[in-house]
C-alpha positions in Angstrom: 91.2 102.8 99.6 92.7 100.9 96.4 90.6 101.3 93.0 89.9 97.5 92.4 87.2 98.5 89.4 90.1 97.6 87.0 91.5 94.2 88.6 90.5 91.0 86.8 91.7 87.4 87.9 95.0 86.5 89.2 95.4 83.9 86.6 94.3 85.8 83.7 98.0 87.9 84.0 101.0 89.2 85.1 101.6 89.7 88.9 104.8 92.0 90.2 105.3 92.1 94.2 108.3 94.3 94.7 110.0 95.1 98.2 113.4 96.6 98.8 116.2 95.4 101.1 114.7 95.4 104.8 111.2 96.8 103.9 109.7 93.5 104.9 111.0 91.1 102.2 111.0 88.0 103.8 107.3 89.2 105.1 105.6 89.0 101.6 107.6 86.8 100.1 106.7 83.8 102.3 103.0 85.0 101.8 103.1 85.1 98.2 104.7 82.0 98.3 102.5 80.2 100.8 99.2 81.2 98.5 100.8 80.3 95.0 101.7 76.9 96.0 97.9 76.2 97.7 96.4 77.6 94.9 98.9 76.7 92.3 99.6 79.8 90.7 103.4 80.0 89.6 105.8 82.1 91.2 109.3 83.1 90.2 111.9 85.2 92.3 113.7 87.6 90.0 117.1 88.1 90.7 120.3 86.3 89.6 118.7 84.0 87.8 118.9 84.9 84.0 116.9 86.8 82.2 113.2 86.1 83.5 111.3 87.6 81.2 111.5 84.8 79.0 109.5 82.8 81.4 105.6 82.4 81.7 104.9 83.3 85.2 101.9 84.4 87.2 103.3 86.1 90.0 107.0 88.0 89.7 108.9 88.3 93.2 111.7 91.2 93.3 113.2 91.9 96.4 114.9 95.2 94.5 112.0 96.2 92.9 113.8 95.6 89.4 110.7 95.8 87.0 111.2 93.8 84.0 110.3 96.2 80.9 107.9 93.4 79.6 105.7 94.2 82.8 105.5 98.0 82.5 104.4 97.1 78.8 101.6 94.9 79.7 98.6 96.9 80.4 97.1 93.7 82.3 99.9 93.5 85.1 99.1 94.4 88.4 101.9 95.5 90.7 102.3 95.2 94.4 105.2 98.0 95.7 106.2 98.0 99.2 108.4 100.7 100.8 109.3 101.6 104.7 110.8 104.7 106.7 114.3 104.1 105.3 115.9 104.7 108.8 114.1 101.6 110.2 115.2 99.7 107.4 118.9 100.8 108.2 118.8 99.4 111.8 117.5 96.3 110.8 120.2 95.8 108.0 123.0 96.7 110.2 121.6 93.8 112.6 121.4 91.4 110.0 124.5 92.2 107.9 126.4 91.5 111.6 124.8 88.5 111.6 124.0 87.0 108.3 125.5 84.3 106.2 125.1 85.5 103.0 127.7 85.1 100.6 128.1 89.1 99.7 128.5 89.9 103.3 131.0 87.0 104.2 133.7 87.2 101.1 136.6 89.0 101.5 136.6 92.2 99.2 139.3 94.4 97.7 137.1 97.5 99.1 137.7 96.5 102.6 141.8 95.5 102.3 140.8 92.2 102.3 137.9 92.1 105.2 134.1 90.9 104.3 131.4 93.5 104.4 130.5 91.5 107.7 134.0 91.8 109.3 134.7 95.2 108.2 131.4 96.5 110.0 131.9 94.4 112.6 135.2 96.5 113.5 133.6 99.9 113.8 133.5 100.9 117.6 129.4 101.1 118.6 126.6 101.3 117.3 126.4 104.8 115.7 129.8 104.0 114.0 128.3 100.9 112.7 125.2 103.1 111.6 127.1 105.7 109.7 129.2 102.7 108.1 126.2 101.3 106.6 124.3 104.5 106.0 127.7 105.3 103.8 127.9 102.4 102.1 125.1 99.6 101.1 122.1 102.0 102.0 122.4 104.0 99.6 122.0 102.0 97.3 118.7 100.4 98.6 117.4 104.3 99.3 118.2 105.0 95.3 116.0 102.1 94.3 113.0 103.1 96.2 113.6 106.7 94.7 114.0 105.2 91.8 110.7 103.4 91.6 108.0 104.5 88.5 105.8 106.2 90.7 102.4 107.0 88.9 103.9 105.9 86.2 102.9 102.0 86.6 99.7 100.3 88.1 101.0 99.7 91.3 99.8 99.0 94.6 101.5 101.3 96.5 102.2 100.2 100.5 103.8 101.5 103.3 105.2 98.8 105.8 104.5 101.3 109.0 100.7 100.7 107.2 100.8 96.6 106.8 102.1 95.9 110.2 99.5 97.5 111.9 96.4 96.1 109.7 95.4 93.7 112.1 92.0 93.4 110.4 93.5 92.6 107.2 92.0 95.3 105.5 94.3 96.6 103.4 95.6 93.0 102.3 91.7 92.8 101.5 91.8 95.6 99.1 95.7 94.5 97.8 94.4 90.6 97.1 91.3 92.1 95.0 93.1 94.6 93.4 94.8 91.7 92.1 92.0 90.1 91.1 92.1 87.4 93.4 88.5 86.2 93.5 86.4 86.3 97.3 87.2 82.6 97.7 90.9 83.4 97.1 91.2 86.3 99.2 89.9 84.5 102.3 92.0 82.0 101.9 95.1 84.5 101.2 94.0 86.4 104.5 94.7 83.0 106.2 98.0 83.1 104.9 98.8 86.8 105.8 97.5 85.7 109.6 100.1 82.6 109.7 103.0 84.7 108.5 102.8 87.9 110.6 103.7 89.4 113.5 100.7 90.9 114.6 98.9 87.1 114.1 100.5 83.6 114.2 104.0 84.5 113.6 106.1 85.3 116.6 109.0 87.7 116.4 112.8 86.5 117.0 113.1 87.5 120.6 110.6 84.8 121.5 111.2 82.0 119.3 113.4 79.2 120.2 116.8 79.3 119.3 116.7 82.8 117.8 116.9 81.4 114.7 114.6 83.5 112.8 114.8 86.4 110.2 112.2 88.5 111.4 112.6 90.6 114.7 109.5 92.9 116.3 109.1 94.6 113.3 108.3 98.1 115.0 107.5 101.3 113.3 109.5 104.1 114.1 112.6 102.7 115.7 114.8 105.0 114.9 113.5 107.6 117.2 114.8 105.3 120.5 118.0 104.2 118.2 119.5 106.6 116.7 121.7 109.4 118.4 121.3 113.2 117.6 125.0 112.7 115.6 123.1 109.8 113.5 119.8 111.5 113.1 121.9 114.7 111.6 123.9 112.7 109.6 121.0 110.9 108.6 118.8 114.1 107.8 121.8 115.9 106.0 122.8 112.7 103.2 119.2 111.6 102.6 117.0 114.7 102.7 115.6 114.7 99.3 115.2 111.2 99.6 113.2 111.2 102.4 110.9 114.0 101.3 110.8 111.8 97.8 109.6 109.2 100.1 107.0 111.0 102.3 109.2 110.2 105.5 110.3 113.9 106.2 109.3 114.4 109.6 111.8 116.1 112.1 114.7 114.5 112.2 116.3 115.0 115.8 113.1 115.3 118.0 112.8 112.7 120.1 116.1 111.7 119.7 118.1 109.2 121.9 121.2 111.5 123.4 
């Protein structure tokens, strides 16, 4: 249960939603997005573009988590932090970074003799090659900046995805939208929102969706248990123990392992 006693309204402050690579990004962000252009609350995506800070906004999108000092100052910002069972979130970027356009994974780089991200993963012989490839290389930096999050430190929300994708009955986006001092009218609209955009209401995964065009696959918890291999699963265990205890993921790591 989230202590709302302290939330006010949405308008009256600061708003930080922060997600890390794979966590369920897209998820929130279309969400967020969806509810501050009904209600017309502002919304600003930090990344590459400048220094942010500098700009009046209501609700601050960062898909790194990067929390702008001016936030963790304001004692009237409310903060939204999402994190999931890092080896999920390393299946689904090695899917995507085989198959995605972006411009990091597609330009050639001095790191890889020449090759793209993309290409260079690409050549690596299966899938638990392709595993350890990422695991060794743009993982860890994703798994360092959900370590590094201010944990009790900030006045966060804090969320699990494994939690959100199985609250069919909204409940905990209930208690997120009114710790965020949306008001009752603005919640039940929000809820609407949250229905339209996932899995488990009007949003249907990639598999079934014409053309396979879409970002978002099943979304299921726990995939690594049928994905990985006992080799992965070790190798996994043995580079992001601390991490994963950090994290509250440190179950066993080869039961129920795939051979």
């Amino acid at each position: 249960m989230l202590d709302t006693s302290a939330a006010v309204r949405v308008g009256m402050r600061h708003v930080f939603v922060g997600t890390h690579h794979k966590s369920g990004t897209i998820w929130l962000r279309r969400i967020f997005r969806a509810i501050a252009l009904r209600e017309g609350f502002r919304m600003h995506r930090l990344g590459a573009e400048g220094d942010a800070t500098r700009a009046t906004m209501r609700i601050w999108f960062s898909g790194r988590s990067h929390l702008p000092p001016r936030l963790q100052r304001d004692p009237n910002a409310r903060m939204v932090h999402l994190i999931r069972d890092p080896r999920d979130m390393l299946i689904s970027a090695t899917r995507y970074h085989l198959e995605a356009n972006e411009p990091w994974l597609t330009a050639p780089s001095e790191t890889f003799d020449g090759l793209s991200y993309q290409e260079r993963l690409a050549q690596e012989p299966g899938v638990d090659a392709q595993l350890m490839f990422e695991m060794k290389n743009h993982h860890t930096g994703v798994v360092a900046e959900m370590v590094s999050w201010p944990y009790g430190k900030v006045p966060a929300c804090e969320l699990r995805y494994e939690d959100l994708i199985a609250d069919r009955d909204m409940r905990l986006f209930r208690e997120m939208f009114e710790y965020l001092g949306f008001t009752a009218a603005e919640t039940d609209r929000a809820l609407g929102d949250v229905w339209q955009h996932s899995l488990f209401g009007a949003l249907k995964p990639r598999s079934v969706r014409p053309h396979g065009t879409e970002h978002i696959r099943s979304g299921k918890p726990g995939l690594w248990r049928s994905v990985f291999s006992r080799r992965v699963a070790r190798a996994y265990a043995d580079r992001f123990a601390e991490a994963l205890s950090t994290l509250g993921y440190d179950d066993p790591a080869c039961e129920g392992m795939s051979a």
